[in-house]
C-alpha positions as CSV (number, residue, x, y, z in Angstrom):
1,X,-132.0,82.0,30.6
2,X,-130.5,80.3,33.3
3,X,-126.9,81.2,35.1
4,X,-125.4,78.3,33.8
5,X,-126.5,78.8,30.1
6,X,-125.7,82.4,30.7
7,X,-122.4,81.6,31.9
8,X,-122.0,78.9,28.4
9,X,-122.6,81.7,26.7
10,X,-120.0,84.0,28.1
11,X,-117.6,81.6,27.8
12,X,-118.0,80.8,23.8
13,X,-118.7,84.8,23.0
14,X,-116.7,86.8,24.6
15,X,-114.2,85.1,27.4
16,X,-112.9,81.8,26.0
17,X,-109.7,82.9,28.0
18,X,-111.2,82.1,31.2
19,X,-110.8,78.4,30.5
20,X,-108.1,78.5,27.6
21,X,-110.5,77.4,25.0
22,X,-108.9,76.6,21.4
23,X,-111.8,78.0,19.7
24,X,-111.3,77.6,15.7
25,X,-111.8,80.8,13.5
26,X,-115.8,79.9,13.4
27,X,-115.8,79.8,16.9
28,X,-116.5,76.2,17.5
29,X,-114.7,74.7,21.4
30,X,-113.9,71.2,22.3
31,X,-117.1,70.2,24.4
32,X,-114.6,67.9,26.4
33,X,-112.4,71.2,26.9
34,X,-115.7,72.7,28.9
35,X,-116.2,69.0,30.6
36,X,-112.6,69.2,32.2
37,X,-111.9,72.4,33.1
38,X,-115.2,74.2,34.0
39,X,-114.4,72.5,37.4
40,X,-113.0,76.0,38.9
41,X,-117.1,77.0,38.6
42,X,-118.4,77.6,42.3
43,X,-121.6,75.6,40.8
44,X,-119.3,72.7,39.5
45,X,-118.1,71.1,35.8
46,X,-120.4,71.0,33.3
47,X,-121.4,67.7,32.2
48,X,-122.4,66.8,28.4
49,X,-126.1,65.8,29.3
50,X,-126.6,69.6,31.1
51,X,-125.0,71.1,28.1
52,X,-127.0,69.4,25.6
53,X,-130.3,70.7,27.7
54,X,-128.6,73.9,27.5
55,X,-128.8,73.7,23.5
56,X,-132.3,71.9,23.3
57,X,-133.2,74.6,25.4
58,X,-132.3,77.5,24.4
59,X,-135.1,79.4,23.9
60,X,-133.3,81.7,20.6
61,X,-131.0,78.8,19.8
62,X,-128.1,80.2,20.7
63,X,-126.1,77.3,20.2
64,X,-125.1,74.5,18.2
65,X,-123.5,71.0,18.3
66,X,-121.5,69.5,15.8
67,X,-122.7,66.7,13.9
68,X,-119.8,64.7,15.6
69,X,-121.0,65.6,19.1
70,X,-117.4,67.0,19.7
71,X,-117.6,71.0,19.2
72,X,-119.8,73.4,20.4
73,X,-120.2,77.1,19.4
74,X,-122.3,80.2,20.0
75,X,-124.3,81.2,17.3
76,X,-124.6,85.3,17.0
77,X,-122.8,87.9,19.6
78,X,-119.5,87.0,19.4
79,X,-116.6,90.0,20.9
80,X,-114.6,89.0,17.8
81,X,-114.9,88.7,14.4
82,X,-115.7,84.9,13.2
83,X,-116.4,83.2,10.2
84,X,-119.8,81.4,11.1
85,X,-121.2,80.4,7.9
86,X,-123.8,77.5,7.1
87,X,-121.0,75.7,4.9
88,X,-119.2,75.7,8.1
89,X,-116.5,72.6,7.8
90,X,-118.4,71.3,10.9
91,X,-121.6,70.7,10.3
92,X,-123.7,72.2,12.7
93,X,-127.8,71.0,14.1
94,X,-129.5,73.1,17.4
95,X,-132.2,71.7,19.2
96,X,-135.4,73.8,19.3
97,X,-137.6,73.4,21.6
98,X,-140.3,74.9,19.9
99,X,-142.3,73.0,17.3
């Protein structure tokens, strides 16, 4: 896993403080949220193309896309309790790499 996609994770499991993410109670973010204010990164914003390699990537698909393209969530490993179901009210798709 690479720092960025280890730092992704961080961010949507345990410290969605660090860039005051409104994270719903199934833990999905605003992608655009990440976009504008992962900026304060030494290594830069995140842009939506590297995060979508992120999630096509991710080796134990750890994360998912909305069906909108708009929200983004981690998928297990979360600090606190969420309500991650498959009838989420997002509809959810991850990208395996392996086929």
């Amino acid at each position: 896993m690479s720092k960025r996609s280890q730092t992704l994770s961080l961010l949507l499991r345990h410290k969605p403080h660090i860039l005051e993410l409104n994270m719903d109670k199934e833990g999905w973010v605003p992608l655009q949220q990440i976009i504008e204010r992962s900026h304060i990164f030494d290594t830069g914003a995140y842009t939506l193309e590297e995060i979508k390699n992120i999630v096509k990537t991710s080796d134990k698909q750890r994360f998912s896309i909305s069906d909108d393209g708009l929200y983004i969530r981690c998928n297990q490993g979360h600090s606190k309790h969420l309500n991650i179901s498959i009838n989420s009210k997002r509809l959810s798709f991850s990208w395996n790499s392996r086929k």
